[in-house]
DSSP file (Angstrom, degrees, kcal/mol; ACC not computed):
  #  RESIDUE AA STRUCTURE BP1 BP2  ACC     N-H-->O    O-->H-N    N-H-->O    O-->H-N    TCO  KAPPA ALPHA  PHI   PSI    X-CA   Y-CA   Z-CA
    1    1 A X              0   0    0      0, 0.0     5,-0.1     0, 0.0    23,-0.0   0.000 360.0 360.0 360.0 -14.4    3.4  -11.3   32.5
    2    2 A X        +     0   0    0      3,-0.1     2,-0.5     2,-0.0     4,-0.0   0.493 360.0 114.6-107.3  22.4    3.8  -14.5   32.1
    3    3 A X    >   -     0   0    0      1,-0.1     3,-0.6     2,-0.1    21,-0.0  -0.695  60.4-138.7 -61.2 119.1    3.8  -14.6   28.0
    4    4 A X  T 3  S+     0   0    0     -2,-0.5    -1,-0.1     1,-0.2    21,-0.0   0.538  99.1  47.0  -5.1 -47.9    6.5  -15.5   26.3
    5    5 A X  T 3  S+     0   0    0      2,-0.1     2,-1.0     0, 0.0    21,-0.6  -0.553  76.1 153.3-126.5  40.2    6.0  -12.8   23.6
    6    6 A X  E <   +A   25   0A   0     -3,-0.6     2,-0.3    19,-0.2    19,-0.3  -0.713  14.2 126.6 -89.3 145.7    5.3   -9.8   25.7
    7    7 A X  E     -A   24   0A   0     17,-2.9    17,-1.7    -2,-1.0     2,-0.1  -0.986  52.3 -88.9-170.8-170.4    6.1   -6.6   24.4
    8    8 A X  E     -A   23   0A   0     -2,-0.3     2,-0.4    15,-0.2    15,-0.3  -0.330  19.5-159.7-108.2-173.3    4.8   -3.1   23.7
    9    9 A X  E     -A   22   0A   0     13,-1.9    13,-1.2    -2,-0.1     2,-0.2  -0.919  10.3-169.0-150.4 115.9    3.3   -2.1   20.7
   10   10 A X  E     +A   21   0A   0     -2,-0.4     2,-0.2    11,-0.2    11,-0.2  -0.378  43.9  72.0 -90.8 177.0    3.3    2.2   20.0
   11   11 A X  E    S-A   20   0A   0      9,-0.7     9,-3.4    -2,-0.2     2,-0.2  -0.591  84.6 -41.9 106.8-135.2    1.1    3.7   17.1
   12   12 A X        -     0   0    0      7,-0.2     2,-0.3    -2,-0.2     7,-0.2  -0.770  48.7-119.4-118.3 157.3   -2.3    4.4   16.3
   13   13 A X     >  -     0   0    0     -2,-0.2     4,-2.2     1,-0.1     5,-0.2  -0.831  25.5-146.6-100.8 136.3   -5.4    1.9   17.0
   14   14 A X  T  4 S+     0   0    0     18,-0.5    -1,-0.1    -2,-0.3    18,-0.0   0.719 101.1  45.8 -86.6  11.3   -7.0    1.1   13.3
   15   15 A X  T  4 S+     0   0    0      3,-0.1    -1,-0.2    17,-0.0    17,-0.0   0.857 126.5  24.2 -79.1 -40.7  -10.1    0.9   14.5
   16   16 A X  T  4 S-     0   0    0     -3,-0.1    -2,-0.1     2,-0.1     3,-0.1   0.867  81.5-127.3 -78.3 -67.7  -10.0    4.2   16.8
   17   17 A X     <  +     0   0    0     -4,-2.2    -3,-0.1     1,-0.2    -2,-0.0  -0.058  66.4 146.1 106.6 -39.9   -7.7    6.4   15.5
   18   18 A X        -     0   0    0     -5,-0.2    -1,-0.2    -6,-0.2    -2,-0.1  -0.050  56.1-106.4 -63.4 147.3   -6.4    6.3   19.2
   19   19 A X        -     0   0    0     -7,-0.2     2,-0.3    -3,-0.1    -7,-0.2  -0.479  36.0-154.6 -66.6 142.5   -2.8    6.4   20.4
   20   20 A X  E     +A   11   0A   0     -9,-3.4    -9,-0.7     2,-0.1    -1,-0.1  -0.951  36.5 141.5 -94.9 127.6   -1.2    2.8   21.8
   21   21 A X  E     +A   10   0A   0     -2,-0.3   -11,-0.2   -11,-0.2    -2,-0.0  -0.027  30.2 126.6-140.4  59.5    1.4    2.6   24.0
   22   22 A X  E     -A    9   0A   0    -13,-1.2   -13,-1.9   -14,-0.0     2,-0.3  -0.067  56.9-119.4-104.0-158.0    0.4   -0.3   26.2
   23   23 A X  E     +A    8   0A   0    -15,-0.3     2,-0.2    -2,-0.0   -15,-0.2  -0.775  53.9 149.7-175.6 126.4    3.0   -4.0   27.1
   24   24 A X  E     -A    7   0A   0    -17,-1.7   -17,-2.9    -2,-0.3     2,-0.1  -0.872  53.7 -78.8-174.0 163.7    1.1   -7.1   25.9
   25   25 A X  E >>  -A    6   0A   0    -19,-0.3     4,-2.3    -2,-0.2     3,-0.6  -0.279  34.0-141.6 -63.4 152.8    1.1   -9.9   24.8
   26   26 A X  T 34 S+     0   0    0    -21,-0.6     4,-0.5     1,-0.3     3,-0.2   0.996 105.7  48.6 -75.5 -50.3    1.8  -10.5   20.9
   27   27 A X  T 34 S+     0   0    0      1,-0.3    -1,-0.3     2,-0.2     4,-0.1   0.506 107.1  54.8 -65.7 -11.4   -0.4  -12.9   20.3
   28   28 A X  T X4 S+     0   0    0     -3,-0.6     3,-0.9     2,-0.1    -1,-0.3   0.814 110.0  50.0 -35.0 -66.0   -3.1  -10.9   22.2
   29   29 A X  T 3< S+     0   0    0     -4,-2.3     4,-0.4     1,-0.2    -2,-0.2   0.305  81.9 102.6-104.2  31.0   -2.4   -7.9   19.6
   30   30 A X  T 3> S+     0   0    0     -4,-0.5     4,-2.8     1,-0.2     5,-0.4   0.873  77.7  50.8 -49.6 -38.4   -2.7  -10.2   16.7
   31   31 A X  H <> S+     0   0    0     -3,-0.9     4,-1.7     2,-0.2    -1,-0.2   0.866 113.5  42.0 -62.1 -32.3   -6.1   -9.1   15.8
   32   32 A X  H  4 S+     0   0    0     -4,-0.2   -18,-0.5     2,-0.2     4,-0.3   0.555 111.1  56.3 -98.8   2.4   -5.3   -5.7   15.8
   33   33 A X  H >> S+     0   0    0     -4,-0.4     3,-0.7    -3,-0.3     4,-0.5   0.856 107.0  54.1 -83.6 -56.7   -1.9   -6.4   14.0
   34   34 A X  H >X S+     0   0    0     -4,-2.8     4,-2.0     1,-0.3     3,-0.6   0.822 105.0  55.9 -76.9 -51.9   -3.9   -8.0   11.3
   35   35 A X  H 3X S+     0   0    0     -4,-1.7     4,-1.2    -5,-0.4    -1,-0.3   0.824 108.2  41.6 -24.6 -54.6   -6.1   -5.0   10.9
   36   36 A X  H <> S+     0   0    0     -3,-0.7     4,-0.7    -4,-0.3    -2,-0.2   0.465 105.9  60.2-115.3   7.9   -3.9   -2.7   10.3
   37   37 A X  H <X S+     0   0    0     -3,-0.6     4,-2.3    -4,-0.5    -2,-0.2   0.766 109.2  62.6 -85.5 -42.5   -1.3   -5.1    7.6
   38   38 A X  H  X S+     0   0    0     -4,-2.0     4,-1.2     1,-0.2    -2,-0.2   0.890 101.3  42.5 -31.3 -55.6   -4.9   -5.0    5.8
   39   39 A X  H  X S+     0   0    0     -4,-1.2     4,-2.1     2,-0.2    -1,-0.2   0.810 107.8  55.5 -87.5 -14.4   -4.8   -1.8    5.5
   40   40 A X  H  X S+     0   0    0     -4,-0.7     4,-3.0     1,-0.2     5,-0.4   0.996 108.9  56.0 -45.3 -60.7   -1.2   -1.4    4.4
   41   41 A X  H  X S+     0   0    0     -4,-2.3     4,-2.1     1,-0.3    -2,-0.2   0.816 104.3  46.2 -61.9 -34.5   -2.2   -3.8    1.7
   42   42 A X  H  X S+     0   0    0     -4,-1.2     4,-0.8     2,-0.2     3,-0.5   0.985 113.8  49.6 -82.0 -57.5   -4.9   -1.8    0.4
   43   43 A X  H  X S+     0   0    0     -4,-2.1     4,-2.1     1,-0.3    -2,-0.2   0.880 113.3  46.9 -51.6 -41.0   -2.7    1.6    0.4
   44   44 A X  H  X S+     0   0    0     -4,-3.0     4,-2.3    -5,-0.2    -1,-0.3   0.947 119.5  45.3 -74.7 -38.5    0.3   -0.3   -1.5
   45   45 A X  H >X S+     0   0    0     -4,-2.1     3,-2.1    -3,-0.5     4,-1.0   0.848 112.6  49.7 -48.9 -83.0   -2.9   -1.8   -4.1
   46   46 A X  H 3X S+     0   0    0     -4,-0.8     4,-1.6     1,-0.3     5,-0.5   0.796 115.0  39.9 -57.7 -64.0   -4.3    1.2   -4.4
   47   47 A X  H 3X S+     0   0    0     -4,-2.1     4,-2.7    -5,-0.3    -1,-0.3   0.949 108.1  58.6 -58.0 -32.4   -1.0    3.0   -5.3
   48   48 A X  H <X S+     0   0    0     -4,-2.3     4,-2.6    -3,-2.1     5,-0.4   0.955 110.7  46.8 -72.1 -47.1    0.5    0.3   -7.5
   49   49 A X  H >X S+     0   0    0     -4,-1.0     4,-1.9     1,-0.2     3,-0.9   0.800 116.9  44.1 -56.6 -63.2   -3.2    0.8   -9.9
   50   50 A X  H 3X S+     0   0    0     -4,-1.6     4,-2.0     1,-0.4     3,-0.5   0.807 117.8  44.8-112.6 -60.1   -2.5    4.6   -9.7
   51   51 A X  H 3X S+     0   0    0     -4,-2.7     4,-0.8    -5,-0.5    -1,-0.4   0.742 122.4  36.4 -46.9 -59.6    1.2    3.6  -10.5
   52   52 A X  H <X S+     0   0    0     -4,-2.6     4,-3.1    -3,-0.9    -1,-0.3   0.754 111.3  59.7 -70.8 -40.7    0.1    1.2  -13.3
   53   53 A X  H  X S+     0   0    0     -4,-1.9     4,-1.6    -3,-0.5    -1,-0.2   0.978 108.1  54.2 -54.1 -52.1   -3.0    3.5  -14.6
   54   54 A X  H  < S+     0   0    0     -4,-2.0    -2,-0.2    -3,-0.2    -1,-0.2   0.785 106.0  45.1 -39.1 -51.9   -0.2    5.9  -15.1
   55   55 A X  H >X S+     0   0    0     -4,-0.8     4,-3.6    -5,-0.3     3,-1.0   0.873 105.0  57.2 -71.4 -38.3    2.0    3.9  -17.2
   56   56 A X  H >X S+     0   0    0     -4,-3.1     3,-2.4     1,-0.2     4,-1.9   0.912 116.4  44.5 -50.7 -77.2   -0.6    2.5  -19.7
   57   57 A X  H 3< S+     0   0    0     -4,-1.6    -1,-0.2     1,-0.2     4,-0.2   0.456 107.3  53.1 -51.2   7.7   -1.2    6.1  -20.1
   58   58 A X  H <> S+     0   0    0     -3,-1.0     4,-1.8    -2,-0.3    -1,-0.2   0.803 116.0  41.6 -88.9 -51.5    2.5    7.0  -20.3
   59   59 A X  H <X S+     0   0    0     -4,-3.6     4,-0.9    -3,-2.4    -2,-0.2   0.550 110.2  63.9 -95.9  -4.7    2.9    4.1  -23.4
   60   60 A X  H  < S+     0   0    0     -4,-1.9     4,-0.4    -5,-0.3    -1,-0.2   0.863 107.8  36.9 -43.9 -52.1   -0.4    5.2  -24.9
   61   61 A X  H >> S+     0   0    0     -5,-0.4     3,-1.0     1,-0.2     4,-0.6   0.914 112.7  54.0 -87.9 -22.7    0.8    8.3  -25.6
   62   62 A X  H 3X S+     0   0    0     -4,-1.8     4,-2.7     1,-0.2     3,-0.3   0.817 106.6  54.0 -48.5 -42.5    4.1    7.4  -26.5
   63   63 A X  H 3< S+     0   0    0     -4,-0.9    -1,-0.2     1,-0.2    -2,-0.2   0.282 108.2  56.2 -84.2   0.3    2.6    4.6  -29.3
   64   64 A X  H <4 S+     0   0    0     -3,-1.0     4,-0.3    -4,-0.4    -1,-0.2   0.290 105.2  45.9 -89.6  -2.9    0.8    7.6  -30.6
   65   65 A X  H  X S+     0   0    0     -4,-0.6     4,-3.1    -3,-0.3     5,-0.2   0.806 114.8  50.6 -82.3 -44.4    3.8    9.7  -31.2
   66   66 A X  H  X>S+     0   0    0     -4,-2.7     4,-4.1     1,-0.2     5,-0.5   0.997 110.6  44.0 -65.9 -58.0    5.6    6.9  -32.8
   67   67 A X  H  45S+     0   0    0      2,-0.2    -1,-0.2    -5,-0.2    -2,-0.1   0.783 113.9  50.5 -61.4 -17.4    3.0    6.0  -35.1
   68   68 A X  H >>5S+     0   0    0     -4,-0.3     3,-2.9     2,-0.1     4,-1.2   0.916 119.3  43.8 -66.8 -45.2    2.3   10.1  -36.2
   69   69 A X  H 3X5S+     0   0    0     -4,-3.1     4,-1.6     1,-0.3    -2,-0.2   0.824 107.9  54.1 -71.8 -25.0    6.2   10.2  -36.7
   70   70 A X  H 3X5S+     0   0    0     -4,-4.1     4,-1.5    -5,-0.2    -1,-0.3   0.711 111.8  46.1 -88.9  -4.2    6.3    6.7  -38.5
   71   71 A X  H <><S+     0   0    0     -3,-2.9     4,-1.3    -5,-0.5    -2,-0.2   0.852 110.1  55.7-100.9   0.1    3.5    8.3  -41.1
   72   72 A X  H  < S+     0   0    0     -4,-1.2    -2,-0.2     2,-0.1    -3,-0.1   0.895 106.5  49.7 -28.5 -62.7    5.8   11.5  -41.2
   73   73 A X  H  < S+     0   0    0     -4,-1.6    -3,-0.1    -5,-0.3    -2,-0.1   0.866 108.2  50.3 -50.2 -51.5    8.5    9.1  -42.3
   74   74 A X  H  <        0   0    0     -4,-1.5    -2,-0.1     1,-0.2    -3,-0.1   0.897 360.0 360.0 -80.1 -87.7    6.2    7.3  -45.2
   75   75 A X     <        0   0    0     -4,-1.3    -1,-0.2     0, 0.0    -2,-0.1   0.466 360.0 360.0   1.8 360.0    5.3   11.1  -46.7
């Protein structure tokens, strides 16, 4: 109670998988804060390669239409 930075913290714990709803201190639930912006970052990586895997293959196939159509063109 006597923290500066108390307050509550809802969600899920990322270690458990168990619900929070506890009043704490912040700087207490740094660790567990830090945990779970880890795994944000890995979902947002992991989606920007899917994102990016997607586009190479998006301008693959696109740079093989243009180049059948440009030997169309020389015929």
């Amino acid at each position: 109670m006597k923290c500066a930075w108390f307050t509550q913290l809802r969600g899920n714990n990322p270690n458990t998988g168990k619900e929070i709803d506890e009043y704490g201190c912040a700087i207490a639930w740094m660790p567990i804060l830090t945990i779970e912006n880890s795994q944000q970052q890995r979902h947002t990586g992991a989606a920007v390669e899917s994102f990016r895997n997607e586009m190479v293959q998006a301008n693959a196939t696109t740079g093989q239409l243009l180049a059948s159509q440009n030997k169309l063109l020389e015929s």
